[in-house]
N, C-alpha and C positions, 0 to 999 in steps of 0.2 A: 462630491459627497462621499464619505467614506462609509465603509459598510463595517458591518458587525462583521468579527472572524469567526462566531459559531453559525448565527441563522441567516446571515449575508441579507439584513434588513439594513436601510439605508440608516445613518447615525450623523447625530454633528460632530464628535469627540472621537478620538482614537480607542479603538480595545471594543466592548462590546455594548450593546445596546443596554436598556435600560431592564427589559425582563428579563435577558441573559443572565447581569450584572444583581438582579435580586434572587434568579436562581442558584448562580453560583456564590452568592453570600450563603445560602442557608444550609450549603453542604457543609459535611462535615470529612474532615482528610482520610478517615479509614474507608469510609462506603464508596468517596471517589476515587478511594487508589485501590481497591477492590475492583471496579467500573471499569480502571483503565485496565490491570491485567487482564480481565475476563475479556478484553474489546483485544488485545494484544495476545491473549491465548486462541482467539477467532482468527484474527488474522493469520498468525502463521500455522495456523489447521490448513484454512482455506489453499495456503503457497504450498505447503506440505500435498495434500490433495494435488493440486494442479501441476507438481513435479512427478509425482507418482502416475496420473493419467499420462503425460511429457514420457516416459520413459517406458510405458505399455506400450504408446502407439511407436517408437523408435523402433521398442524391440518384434513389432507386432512389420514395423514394416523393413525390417530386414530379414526379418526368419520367415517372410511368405514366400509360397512357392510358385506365387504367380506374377511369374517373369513379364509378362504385358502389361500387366496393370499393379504393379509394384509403387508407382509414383502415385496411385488415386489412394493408396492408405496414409502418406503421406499431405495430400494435398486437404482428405477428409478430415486428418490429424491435427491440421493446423485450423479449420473450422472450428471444429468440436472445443479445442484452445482458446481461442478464441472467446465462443460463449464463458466456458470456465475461468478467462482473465476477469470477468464482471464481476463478480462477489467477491476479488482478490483485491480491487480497484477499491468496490462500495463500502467494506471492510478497514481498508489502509485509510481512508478520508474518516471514519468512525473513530478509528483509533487516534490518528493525528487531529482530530479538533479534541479530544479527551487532553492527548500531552498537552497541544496548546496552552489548555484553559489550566492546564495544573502549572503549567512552566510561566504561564505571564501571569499569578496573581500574586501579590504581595502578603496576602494576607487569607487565609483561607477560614470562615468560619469569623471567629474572635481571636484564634492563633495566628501567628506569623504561619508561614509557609514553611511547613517540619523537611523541606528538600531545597534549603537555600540556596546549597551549591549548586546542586542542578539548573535553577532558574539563575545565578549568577552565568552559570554556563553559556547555556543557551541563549543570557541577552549577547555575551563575549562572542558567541560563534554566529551571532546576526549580523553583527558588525565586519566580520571579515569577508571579503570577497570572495573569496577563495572558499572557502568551506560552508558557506552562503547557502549552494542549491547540493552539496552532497551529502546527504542524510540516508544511513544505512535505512529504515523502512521505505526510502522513494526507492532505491535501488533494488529492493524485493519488490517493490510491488510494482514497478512501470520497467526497469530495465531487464531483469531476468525474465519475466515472460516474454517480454517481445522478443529478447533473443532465443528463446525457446521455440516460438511460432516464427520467426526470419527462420532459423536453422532448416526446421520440415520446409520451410516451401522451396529454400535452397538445394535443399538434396532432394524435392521434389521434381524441380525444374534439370535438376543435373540428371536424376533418371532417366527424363522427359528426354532430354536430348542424347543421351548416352555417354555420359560421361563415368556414370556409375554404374555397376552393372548389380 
């Protein structure tokens, strides 16, 4: 059984369920592509924020003066990140089911779809293997944090053992 790509209810047909498919008939392209910027100006608030904490606790945990326990600002660094990855995560899936639903409709409303190329795009970059799973919003939102929290725990552990003083 395949599922709907907005509310992941079960479906017989590919694309979206049946009350999906009468909500998104009845939008109209300005109030949904309003929807998506304001869901896409959330998002990179949310990475923006979470880079800004990322580079206090760096600078928080180089400039202390406490040589013994230099590594636990680090270590608390990459908790505290941690929590604050979640609303970067919950955000990025808000905004990415919004493009979905604007990039696979054909028809939006009683108009055609006013961003043809765009949905021409995106079926062309489904189809390639290669550019498949690299989409600049996965890469804000799953790959730079984690190397943000890998990096603390890594210079966390290097303290720990003295490699870094």
């Amino acid at each position: 059984m395949e599922k709907c790509k907005n509310c992941k209810k079960k479906i017989e047909q590919e694309g979206f369920c049946s009350c999906c498919q009468d909500l998104i008939a009845k939008l109209d392209f300005e109030t949904f592509n309003n929807e998506r910027k304001w869901l896409e100006e959330l998002f990179i608030g949310r990475l923006n924020n979470f880079l800004v904490v990322f580079s206090l606790i760096v600078t928080a945990g180089f400039a202390n003066s406490f040589t013994n326990w230099k590594y636990l600002v680090f270590y608390f660094g990459a908790i505290l990140l941690l929590f604050c990855w979640f609303p970067i995560v919950r955000a990025y899936h808000k905004y990415d089911n919004a493009v979905r639903i604007l990039l696979n409709q054909e028809k939006i409303g009683e108009n055609p779809n006013p961003i043809k190329n765009l949905h021409d795009l995106y079926n062309s970059r489904k189809q390639n293997r290669l550019l498949k799973n690299i989409i600049n919003s996965t890469i804000l939102a799953y790959w730079i944090p984690s190397m943000c929290i890998i990096f603390l725990i890594i210079i966390g552990l290097c303290i720990s053992f003295g490699c870094i003083k």
